[in-house]
C-alpha positions, 0 to 999 in steps of 0.5 A: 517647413513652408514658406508663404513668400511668393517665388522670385521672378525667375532669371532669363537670358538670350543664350544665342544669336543671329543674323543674315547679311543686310543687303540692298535687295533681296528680288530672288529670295523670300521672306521664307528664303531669306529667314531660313539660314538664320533660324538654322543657324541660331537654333545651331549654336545651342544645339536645339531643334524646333521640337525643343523649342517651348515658345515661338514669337515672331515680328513682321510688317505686312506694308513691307510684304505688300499682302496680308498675314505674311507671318504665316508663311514664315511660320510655315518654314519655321515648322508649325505642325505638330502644333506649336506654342506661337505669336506674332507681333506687327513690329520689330522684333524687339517686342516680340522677344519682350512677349516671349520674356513675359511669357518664359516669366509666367513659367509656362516656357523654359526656352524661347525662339523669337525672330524677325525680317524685314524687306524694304526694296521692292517698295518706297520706304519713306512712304510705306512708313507714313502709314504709322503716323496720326490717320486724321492730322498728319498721315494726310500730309503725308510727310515722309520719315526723312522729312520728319526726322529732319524735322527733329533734326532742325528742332535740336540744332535750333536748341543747340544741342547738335551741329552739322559736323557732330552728326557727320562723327556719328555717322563716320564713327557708326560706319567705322565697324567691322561688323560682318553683316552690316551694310555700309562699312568703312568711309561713307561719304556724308553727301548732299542734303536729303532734307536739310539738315540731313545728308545722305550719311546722316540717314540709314541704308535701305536693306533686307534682311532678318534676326533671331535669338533663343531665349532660356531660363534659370539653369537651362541658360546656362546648359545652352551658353557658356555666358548667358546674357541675363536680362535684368530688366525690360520696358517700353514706353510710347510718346503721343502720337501727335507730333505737335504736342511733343518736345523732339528734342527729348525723348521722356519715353526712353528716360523712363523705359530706362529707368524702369529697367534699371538702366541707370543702377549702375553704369553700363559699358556698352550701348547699342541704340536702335537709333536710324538717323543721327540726330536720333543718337544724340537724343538717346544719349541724352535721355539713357544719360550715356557718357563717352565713358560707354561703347556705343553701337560697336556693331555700327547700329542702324546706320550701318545696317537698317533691316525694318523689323529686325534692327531692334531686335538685333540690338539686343542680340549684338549686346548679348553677343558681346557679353557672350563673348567676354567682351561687355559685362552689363549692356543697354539695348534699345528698340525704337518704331514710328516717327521720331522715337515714338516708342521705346524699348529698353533692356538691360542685360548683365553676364556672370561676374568674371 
């Protein structure tokens, strides 16, 4: 006997994940150098080769190297011959891990390696990121992304909905990690204003550094990882472009990133929010209606590690971590690129019942 129903969506799950240290400067490595150890080390902890690997996707940005398709040099390193299944996305790594999801989803693929790096040292960073903005009213005025998240800043203390003090906790409370691959730990002076309101400890490090996780599907997770990390939902949303025609004391795009994949079902015992800028944190707990009843960046978030292109992507990779772990049941990772929470990414993963 048939049946005509349609197949189920089939269960996927990220069953493993890396990371390098996020250091201030990086001059003696390569993007290559630098992304190596790290694919070495995930595909390692599953027991794979890159032969095994049905699909890989990377994310980069070609303004951090300074010189066109960049990618491909990595990819190089990651073994592109024979041929490979293969894709690349210009943004955090976040969404790279959402192409390969879709792509595991359509069946074509039973494994996924998705990775990301970024270096922000050798250039000026608030300036390279005005290259995101509206090319005919504000990339112009080239406001910096310091300048703008202030803007965002001033905008929810005018609103009372923050105050100076509170985004020093957030700040304080991000830094108090023991995440061996962050940045800054431990008691960070908040320091003098970099663009009032915001202080030097409300604002992220500058750092390179990259991000990888092997993603499988149905019962191969399960071979790979003793607790996969499932992910039962993903989304991502875009605000305007237009700075002037959105409320930045909200963030409509993440609500509704969440609510798509199934965020607010139930309850999640850990968050980790790709939030780089204090105030940032105190909109996403808004609109991802987080209480002090969830953990929220136990890995110190992007505040205590800001690798460009790679700190969404390892958001995800820190909660699956916790779930594989034991330490988180059902986690929220957010992704965030462009100015003020322009675009969103939400997923939500969940480990077997206990």
């Amino acid at each position: 006997m048939t049946s005509d129903a349609a197949p189920g969506p089939r269960d996927i799950a990220v069953v493993a994940f890396a990371q390098s240290d996020t250091l201030r400067t990086t001059a003696e490595l390569s993007e290559v150098e630098m992304l190596m150890p790290v694919l070495h080390d995930v595909l390692d902890r599953t027991g794979l080769k890159t032969a095994d690997i049905g699909f890989t996707c990377s994310g980069s940005c070609d303004y951090l190297a300074g010189r066109a398709f960049s990618f491909t040099l990595a990819l190089d390193g990651v073994g592109a011959w024979p041929p490979i299944s293969e894709s690349h996305v210009e943004t955090d790594g976040a969404w790279a891990l959402y192409e390969a999801w879709t792509k595991l989803l359509s069946g074509d693929a039973d494994t996924a390696l998705v990775y990301s790096y970024g270096k922000s040292s050798p250039g000026s960073l608030r300036d390279v990121l005005t290259r995101q903005l509206d090319p005919y009213y504000v990339a112009p005025l080239w406001p910096d992304s310091v300048a703008l998240a202030a803007l965002q800043a001033r905008a929810l203390i005018d609103a009372g909905a923050t105050d100076e003090p509170e985004l020093a906790a957030i700040g304080a409370r991000s830094r108090a990690t023991d995440n061996p691959r962050a940045q800054l730990k431990g008691p960070v002076a908040q320091g003098d204003y970099v663009v009032r309101p915001l202080r030097t400890g409300d604002c992220p490090p500058i750092g390179d550094g990259a991000a990888a996780v092997i993603l499988a599907a149905g019962e191969r997770a399960r071979e790979l990882c003793e607790r996969p990390a499932w992910i039962r939902g993903i989304d991502h949303r875009i605000e305007a472009h237009s700075l002037g025609v959105r409320d930045l004391t909200d963030s409509p795009s993440a609500r509704l990133a969440a609510e798509k994949a199934g965020a607010f079902e139930r309850p999640v015992d850990t968050a980790e929010l790709h939030a780089p800028f204090t105030s940032q944190e105190v909109v996403l707990r808004k609109a991802l209606r987080l209480d002090d009843s969830t953990c929220v960046n136990p890995s110190g978030g992007a505040l205590a590690a800001n690798p460009m292109m790679a700190a969404g992507l390892a958001r995800i990779g820190e909660a699956a971590a916790r779930i594989h772990r034991g330490e988180s049941d059902r986690a929220l990772a957010h992704a965030t690129s462009g100015p003020c929470l322009q675009q969103n990414l939400v997923a939500v993963l969940e480990g077997d019942p206990r």
